[in-house]
N, CA, C and O of each residue as an XYZ file, in Angstrom:
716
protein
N     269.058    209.085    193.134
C     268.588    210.373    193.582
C     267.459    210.859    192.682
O     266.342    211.254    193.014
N     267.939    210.755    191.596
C     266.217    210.924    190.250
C     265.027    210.172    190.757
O     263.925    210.721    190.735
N     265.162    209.025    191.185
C     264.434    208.078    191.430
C     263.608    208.541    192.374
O     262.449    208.867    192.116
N     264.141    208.613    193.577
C     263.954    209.579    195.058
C     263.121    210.914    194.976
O     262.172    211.281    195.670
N     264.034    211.801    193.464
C     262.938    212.795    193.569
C     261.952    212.403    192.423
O     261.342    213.464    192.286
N     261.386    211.479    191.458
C     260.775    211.520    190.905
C     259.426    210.769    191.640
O     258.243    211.018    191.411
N     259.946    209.843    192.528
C     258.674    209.514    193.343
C     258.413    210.333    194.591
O     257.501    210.112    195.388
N     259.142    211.119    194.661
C     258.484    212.407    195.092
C     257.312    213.122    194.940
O     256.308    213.372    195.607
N     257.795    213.389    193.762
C     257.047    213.917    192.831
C     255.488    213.541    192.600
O     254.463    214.222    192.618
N     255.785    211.951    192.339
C     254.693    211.352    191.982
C     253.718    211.582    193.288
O     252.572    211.985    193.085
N     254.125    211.352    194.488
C     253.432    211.008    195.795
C     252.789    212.258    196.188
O     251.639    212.043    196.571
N     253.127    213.496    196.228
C     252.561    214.633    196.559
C     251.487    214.870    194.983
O     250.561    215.678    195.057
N     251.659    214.336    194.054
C     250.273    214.754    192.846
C     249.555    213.714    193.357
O     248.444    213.962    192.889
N     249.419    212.593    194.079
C     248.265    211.837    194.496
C     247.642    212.640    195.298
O     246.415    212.749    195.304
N     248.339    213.212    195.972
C     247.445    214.002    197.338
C     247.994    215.156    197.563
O     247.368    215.687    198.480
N     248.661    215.678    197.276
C     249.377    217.307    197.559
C     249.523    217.820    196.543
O     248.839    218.841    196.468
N     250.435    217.501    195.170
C     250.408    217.648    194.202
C     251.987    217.335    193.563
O     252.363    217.251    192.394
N     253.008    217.154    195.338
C     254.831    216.676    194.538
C     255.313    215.775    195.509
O     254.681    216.198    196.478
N     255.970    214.853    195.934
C     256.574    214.330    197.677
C     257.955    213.762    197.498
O     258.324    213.800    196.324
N     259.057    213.103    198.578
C     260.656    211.690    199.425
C     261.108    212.805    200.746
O     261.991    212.490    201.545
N     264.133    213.037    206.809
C     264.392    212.722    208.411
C     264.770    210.711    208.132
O     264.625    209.885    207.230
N     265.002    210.729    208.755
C     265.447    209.068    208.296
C     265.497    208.454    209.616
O     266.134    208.718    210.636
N     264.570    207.479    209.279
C     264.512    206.460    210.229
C     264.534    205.453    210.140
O     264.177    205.114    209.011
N     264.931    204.179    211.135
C     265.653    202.808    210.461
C     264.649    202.117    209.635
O     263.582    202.727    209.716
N     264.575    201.125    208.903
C     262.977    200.355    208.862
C     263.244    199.524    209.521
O     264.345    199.039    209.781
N     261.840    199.174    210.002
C     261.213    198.095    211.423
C     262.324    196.804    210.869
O     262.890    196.573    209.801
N     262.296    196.368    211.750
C     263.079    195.053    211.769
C     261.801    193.964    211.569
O     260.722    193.860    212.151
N     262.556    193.052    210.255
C     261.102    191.785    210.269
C     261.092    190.796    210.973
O     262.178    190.250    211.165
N     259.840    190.206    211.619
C     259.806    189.681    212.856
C     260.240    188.396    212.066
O     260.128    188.096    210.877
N     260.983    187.495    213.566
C     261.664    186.338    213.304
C     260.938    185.480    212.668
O     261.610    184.522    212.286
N     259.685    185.420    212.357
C     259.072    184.537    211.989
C     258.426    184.760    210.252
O     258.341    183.962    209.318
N     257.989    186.464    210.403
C     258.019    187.092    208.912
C     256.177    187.146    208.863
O     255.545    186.644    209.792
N     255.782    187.512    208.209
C     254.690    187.477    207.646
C     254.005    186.509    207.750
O     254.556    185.424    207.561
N     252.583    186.538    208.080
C     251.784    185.177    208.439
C     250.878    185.065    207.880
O     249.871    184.952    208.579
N     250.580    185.009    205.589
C     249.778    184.633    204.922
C     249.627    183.283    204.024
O     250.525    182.877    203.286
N     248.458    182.689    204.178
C     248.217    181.732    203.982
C     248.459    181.228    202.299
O     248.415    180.056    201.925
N     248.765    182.621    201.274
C     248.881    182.753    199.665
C     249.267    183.891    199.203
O     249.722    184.635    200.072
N     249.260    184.077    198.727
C     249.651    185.568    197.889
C     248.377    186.140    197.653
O     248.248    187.327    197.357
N     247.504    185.414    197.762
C     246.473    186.209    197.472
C     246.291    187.423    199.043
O     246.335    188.650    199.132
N     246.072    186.266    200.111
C     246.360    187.340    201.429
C     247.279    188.123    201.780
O     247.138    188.927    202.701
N     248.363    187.992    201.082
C     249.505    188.883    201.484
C     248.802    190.279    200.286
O     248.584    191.411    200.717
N     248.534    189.873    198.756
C     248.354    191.293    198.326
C     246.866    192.001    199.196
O     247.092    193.145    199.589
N     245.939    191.663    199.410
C     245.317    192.011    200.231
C     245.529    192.970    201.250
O     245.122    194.113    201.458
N     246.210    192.254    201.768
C     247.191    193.249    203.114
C     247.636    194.440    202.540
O     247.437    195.513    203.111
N     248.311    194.352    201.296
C     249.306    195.168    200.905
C     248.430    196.195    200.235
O     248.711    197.393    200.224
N     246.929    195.469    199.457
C     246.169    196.454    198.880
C     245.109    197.647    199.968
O     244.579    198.700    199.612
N     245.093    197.080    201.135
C     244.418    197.542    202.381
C     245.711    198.727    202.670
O     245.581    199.929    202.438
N     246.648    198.241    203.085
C     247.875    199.416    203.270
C     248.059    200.797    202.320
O     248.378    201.918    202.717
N     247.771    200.388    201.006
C     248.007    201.393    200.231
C     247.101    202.057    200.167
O     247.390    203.235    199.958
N     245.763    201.780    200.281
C     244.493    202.519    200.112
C     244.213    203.156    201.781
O     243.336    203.990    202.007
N     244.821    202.780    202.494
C     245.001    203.973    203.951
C     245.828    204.666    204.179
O     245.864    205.382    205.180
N     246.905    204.600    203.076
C     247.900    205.838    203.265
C     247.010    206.435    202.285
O     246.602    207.447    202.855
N     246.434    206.380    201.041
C     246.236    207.556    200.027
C     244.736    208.220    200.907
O     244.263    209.259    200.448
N     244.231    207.743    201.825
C     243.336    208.129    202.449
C     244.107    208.960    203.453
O     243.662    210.082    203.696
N     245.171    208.564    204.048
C     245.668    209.669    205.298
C     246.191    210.924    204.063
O     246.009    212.085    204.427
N     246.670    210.766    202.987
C     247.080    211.522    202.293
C     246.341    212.935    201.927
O     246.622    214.133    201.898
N     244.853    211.788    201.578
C     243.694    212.621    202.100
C     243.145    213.736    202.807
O     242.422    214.694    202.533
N     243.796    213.239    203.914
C     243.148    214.134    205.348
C     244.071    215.153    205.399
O     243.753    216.168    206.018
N     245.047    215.094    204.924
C     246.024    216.251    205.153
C     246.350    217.701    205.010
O     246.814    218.199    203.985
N     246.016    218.476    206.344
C     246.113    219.520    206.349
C     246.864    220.517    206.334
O     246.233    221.352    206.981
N     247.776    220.957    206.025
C     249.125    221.443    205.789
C     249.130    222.615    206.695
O     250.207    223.071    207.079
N     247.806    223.227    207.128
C     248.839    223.825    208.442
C     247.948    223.268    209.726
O     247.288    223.831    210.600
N     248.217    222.052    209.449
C     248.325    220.917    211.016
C     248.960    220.000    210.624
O     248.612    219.087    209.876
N     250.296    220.269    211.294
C     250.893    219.294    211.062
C     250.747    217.808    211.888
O     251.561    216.897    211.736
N     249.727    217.741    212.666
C     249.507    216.845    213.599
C     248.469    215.700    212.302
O     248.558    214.489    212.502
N     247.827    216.044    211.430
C     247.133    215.328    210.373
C     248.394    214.444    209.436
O     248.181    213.367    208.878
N     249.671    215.155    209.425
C     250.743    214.370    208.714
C     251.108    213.062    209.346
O     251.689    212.240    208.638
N     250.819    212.749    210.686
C     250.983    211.364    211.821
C     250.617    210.149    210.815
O     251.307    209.233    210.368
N     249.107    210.545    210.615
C     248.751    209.002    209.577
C     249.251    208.651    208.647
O     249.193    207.467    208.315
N     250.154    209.927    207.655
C     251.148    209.348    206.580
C     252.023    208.853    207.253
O     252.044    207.637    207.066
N     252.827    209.212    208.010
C     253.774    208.841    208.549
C     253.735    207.015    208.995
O     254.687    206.235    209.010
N     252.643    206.814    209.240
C     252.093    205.634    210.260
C     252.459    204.580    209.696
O     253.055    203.613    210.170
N     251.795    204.934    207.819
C     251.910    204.015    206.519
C     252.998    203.793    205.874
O     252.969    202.964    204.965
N     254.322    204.541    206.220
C     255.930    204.546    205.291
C     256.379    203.893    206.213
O     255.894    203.420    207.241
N     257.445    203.904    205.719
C     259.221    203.077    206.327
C     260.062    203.691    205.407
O     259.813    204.105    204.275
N     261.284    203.691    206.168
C     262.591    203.817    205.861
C     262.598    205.505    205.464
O     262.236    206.490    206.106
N     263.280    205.315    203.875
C     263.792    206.189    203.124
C     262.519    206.979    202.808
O     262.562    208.186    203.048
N     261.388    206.463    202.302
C     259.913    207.101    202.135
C     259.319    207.825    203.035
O     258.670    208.869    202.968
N     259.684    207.001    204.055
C     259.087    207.488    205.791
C     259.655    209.316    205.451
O     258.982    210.327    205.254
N     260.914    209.137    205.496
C     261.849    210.487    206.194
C     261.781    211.501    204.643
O     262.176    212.658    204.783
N     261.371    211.145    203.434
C     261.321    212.359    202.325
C     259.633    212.304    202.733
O     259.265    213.042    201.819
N     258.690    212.046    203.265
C     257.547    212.692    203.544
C     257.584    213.287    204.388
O     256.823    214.254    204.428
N     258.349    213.066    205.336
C     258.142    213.870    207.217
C     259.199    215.355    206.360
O     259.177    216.436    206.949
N     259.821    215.268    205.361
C     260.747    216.385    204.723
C     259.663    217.358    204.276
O     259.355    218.415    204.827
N     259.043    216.715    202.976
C     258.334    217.527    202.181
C     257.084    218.385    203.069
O     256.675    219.544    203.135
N     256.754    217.009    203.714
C     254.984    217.821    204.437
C     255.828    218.521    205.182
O     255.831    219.505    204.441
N     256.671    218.874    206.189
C     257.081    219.954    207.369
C     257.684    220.943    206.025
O     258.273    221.796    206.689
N     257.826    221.214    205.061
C     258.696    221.944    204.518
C     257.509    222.964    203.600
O     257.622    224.171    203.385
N     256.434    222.097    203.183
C     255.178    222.679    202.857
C     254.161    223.128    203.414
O     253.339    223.900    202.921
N     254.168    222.317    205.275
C     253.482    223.580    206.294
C     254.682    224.962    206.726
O     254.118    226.052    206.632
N     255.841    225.044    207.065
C     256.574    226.027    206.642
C     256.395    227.124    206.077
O     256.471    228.324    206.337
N     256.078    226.294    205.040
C     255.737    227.686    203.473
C     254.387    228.103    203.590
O     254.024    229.002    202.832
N     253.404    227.526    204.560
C     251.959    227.883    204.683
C     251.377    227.684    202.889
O     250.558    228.316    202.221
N     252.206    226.575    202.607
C     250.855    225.846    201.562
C     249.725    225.067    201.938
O     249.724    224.405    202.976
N     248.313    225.127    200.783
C     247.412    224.735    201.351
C     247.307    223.520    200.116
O     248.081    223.493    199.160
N     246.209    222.541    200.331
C     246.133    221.335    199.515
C     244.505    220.955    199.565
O     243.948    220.596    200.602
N     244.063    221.047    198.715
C     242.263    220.526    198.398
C     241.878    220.073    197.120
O     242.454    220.258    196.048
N     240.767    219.417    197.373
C     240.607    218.244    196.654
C     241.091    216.952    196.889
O     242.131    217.003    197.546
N     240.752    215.843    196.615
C     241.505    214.197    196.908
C     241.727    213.343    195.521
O     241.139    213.283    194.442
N     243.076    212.605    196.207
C     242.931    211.654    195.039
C     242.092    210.746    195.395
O     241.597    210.556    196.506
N     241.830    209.781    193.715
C     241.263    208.723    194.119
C     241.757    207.779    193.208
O     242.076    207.903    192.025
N     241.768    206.283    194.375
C     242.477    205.032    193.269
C     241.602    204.779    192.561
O     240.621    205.366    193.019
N     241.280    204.137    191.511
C     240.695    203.865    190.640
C     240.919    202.578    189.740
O     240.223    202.273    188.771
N     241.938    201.923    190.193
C     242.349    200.641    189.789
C     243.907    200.059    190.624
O     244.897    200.788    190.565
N     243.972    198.741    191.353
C     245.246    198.026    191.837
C     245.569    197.269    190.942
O     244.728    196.830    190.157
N     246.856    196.959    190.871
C     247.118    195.705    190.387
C     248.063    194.815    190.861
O     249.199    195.267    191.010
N     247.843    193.552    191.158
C     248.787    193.163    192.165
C     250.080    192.329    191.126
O     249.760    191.393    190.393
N     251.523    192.833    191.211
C     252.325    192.565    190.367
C     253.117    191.556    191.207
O     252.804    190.415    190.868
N     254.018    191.576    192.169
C     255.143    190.907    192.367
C     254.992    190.805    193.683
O     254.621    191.765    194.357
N     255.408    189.004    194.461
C     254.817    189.106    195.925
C     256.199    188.299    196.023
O     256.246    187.200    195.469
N     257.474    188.847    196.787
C     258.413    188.473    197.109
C     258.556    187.348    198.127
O     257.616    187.435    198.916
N     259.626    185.987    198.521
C     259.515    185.302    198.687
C     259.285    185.281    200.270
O     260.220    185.634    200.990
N     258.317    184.960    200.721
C     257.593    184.349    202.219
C     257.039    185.899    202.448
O     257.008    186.444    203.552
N     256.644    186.455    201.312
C     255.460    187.576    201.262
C     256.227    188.936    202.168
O     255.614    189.935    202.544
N     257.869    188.637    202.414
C     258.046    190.066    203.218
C     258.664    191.367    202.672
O     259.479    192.150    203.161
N     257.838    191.332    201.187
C     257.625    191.986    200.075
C     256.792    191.929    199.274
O     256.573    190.849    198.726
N     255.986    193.177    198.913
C     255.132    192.901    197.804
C     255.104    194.573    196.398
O     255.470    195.711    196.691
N     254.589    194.144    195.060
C     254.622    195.605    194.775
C     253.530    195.477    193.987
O     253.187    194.431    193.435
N     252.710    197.026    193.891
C     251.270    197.120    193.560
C     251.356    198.134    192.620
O     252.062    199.112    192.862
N     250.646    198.029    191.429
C     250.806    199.274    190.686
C     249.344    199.962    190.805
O     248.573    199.155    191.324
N     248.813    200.995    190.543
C     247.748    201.713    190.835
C     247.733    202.895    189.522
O     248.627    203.358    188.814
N     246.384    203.093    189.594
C     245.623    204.078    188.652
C     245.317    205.298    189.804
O     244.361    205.069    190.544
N     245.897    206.304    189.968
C     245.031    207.416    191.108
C     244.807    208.656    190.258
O     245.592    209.214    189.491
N     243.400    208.989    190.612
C     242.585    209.885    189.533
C     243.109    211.262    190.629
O     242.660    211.255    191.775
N     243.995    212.323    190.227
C     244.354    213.320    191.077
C     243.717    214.714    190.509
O     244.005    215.803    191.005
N     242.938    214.577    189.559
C     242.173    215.713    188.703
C     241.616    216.680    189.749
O     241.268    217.765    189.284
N     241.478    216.531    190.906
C     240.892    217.985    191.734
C     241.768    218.122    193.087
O     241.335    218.624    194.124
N     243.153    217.562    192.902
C     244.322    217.614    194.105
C     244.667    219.358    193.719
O     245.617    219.357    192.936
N     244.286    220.558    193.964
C     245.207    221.628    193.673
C     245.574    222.038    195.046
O     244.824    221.993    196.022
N     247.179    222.566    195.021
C     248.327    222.755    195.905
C     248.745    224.089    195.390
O     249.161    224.446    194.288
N     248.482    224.815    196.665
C     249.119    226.591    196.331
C     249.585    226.678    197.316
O     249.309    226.344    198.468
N     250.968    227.561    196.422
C     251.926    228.009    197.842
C     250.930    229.410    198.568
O     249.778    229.754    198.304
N     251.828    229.928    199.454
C     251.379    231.322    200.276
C     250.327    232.204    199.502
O     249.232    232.707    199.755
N     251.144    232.147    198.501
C     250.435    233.569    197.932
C     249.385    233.304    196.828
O     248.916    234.099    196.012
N     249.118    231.914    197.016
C     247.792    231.204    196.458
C     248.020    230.783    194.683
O     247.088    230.796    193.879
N     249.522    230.411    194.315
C     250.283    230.447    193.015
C     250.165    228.687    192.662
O     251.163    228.129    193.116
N     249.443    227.948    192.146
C     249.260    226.566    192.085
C     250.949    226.242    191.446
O     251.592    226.620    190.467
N     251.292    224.962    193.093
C     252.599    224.792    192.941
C     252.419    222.862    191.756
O     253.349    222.069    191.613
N     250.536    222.635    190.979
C     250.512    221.581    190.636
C     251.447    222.273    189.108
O     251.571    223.431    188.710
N     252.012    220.846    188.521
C     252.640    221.168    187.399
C     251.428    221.644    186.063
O     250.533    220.812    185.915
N     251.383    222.514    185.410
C     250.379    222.715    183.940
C     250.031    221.238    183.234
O     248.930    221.150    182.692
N     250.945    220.038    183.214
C     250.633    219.038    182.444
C     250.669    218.280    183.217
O     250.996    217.149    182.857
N     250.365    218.510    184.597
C     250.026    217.336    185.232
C     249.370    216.336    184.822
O     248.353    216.439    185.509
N     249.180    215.114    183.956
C     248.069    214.167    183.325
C     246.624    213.993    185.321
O     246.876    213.687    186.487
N     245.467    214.352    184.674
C     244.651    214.072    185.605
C     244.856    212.522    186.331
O     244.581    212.321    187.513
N     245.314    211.616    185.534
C     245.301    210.048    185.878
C     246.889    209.802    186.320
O     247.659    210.398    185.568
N     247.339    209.280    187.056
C     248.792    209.015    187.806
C     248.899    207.719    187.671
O     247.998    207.065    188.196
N     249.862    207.056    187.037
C     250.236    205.691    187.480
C     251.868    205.488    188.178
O     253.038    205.640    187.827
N     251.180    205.096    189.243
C     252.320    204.300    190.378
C     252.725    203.279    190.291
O     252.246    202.692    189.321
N     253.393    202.732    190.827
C     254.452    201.317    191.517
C     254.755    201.411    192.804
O     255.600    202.290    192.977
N     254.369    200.790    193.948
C     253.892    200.514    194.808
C     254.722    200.138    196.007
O     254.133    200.526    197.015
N     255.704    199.617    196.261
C     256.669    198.711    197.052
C     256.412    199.128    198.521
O     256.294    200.178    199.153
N     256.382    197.765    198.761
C     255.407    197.679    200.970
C     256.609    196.233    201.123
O     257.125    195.300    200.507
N     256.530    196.950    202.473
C     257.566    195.765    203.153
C     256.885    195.641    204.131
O     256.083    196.523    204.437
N     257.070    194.270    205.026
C     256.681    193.739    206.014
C     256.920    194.490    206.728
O     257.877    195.226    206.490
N     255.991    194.690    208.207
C     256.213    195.521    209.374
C     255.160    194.866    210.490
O     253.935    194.751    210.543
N     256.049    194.574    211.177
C     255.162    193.720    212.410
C     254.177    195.260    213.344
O     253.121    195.387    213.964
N     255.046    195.926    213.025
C     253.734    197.374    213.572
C     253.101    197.640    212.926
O     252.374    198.611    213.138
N     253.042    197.006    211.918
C     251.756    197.803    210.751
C     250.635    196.985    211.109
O     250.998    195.821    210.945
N     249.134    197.029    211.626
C     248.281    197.186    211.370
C     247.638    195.824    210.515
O     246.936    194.878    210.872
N     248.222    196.210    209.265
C     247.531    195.173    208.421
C     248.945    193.967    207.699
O     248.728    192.923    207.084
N     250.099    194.467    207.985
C     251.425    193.927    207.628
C     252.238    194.422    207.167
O     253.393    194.019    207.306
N     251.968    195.318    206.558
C     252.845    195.931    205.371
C     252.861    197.937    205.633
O     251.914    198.686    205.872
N     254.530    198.285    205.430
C     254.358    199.876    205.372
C     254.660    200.014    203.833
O     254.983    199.042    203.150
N     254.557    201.035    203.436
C     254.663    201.406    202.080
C     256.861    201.980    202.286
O     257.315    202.902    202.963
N     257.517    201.119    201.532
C     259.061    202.021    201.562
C     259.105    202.595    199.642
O     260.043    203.167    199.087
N     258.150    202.303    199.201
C     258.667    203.426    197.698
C     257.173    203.791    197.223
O     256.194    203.087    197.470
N     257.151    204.794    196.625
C     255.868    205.024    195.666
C     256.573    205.950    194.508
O     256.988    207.085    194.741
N     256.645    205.345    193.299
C     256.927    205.890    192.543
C     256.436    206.435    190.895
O     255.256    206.141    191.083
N     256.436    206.725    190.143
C     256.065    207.226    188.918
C     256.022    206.069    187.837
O     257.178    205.823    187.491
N     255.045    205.222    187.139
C     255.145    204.555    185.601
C     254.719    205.159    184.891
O     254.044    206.176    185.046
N     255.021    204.666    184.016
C     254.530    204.794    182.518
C     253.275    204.235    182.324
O     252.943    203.052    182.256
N     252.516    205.431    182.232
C     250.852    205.656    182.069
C     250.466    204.349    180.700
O     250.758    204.207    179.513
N     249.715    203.652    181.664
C     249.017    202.251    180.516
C     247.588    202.795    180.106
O     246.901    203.354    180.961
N     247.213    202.666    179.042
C     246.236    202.561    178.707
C     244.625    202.033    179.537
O     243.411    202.235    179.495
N     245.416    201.435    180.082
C     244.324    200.751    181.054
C     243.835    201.642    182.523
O     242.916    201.350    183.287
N     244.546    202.510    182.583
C     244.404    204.044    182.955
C     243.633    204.855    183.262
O     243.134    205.271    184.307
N     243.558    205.100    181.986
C     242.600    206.140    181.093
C     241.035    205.758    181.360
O     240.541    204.630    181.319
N     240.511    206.758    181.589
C     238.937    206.529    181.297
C     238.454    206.582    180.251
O     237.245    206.394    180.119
C-alpha cells in the first residue's frame, strides 16, 4: 500500500504534481510479444513511456475527456489509481501547468520472451505547478526539480507499440540525474 501510494505520488510530480477503478490487465496474446532482441522490445517500451508522459502532458483537469490518453498507456492496478486520482482532482477543480520532461532512459531489465520490461528515467518536473480551487500549490515545498522513476510495462496486444505501463514508481535520485 506505501508502494501504491508512493508511486502515486511520484506519477502526478511528473505531470500533475502526486498520482495510483480497477480493471483486469489485457490478457497476453498466445503467442506474446514479437521482438527480434531486447534491444526492440526496450524500444517499444521506451516509445510507450515517453507517450504516456506526453498524454500526461496534455492534461487538463477540468476536461476530463484529455485523461483518455493516460488511461490508453496503463494497465491493471496503475490503470484504476490514475482514473482515481485525475477524476478526484477534476472534482476538486484543480488546475495543472507547466510539463515534465524526460531527460534521460535507461533500459534495466527485459523479462523472459520480452512480456516484461523495466525502464528507469530522469523527468525534469521543475515547472509542473498543481493548485487546488483556491489556487494553494498542492506541489510538495521540497519537491527535488529532477524525479527519478522505475518504470514497469507489460505486454499488451492493444497497445499500439506493445507495452502498457502497470507501475511507475519513485528511486533513489542517482547522480546521473542531476544537471
Amino acid at each position: 500500500m506505501i508502494r501504491r501510494a508512493a508511486a502515486a505520488a511520484i506519477v502526478l510530480a511528473l505531470a500533475l504534481g502526486m498520482t495510483t477503478a480497477c480493471q483486469p490487465d489485457p490478457a497476453p496474446s498466445a503467442s506474446g510479444p514479437i521482438f527480434a532482441n531486447e534491444e526492440e522490445a526496450f524500444a517499444a517500451a521506451e516509445e510507450t513511456y515517453r507517450a504516456y508522459v506526453d498524454a500526461l502532458n496534455q492534461v487538463d483537469l477540468s476536461d476530463p475527456e484529455t485523461f483518455e490518453a493516460v488511461y490508453a498507456w496503463t494497465t491493471g492496478d496503475f490503470n484504476a489509481g490514475e482514473r482515481t486520482t485525475l477524476s478526484k482532482m477534476h472534482a476538486e477543480a484543480w488546475t495543472v501547468s507547466g510539463e515534465s520532461e524526460i531527460t534521460r532512459i535507461d533500459h534495466l531489465v527485459a523479462g523472459e520472451s520480452f512480456m516484461d520490461v523495466m525502464l528507469g528515467s530522469c523527468v525534469d518536473v521543475s515547472s509542473v505547478v498543481l493548485l487546488d480551487a483556491e489556487g494553494v500549490s498542492k506541489v510538495a515545498p521540497d519537491r527535488p526539480d529532477m524525479q527519478m522513476t522505475e518504470v514497469d510495462l507489460q505486454w499488451s496486444e492493444s497497445s499500439p507499440t506493445g507495452y502498457l505501463i502497470s507501475e511507475v514508481a519513485g528511486a533513489e535520485l542517482e547522480p546521473s540525474c542531476l544537471p
